[in-house]
N, C-alpha and C positions, 0 to 999 in steps of 0.2 A: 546436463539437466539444469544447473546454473542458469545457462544461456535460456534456454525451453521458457525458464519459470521468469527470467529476467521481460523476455518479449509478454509472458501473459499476464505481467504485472501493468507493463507498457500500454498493451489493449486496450484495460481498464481508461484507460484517457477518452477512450472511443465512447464512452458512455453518454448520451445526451446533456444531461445535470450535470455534468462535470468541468467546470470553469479551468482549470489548470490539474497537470502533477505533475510528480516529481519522482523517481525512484534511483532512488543513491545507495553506494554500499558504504562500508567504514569507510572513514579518510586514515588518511598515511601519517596521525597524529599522534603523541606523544600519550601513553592512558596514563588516565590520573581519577583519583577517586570521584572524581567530578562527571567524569565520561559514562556512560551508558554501558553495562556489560555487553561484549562482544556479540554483532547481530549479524544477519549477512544480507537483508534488502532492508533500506526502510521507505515506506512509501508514503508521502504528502499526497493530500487530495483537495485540492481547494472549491469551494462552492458560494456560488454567489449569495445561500440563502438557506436557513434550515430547512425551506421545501426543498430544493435542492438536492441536501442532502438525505433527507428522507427519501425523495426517488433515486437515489443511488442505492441504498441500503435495499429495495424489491427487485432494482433494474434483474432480467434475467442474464445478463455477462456479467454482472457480477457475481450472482450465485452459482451459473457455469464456473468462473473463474472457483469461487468456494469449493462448489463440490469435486471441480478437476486438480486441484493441488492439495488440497487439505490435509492429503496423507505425507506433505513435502514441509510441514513444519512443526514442532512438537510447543510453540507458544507465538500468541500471536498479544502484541500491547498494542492498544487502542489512546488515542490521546487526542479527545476533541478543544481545540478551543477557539475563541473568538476573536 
């Protein structure tokens, strides 16, 4: 299921607006209070432009991707920045 969710995170790169990503799991690093609590994908999405990202956030693969795994994560953190 891992694997499943791992490739339709991957997809998402297919998206027109989408300039780069990135989907990583934890690294093999020492935790320290500093570290993020334990996650198990996190995914970078780079865009050239807030139009950009504004057509990412309608594209329909990404809301296919939405409504096809939704029931596969119980929190999802959002972290935009420039």
């Amino acid at each position: 299921q891992r694997e499943e969710f791992k490739k339709a995170l991957d997809r998402l790169g297919e998206i027109p607006s989408v300039d780069q990503i990135h989907v990583g799991t934890p690294a093999a690093t020492e935790r320290s209070s500093h570290v993020a609590p334990p996650f198990t994908f996190a995914l970078t999405v780079f865009f050239t432009d807030v139009a950009a990202h504004d057509a990412y956030q309608i594209d329909a693969t990404h809301w296919d991707f939405v409504n096809s795994h939704e029931k596969l994560w119980t929190k999802v953190v959002v972290f935009d920045s420039a």
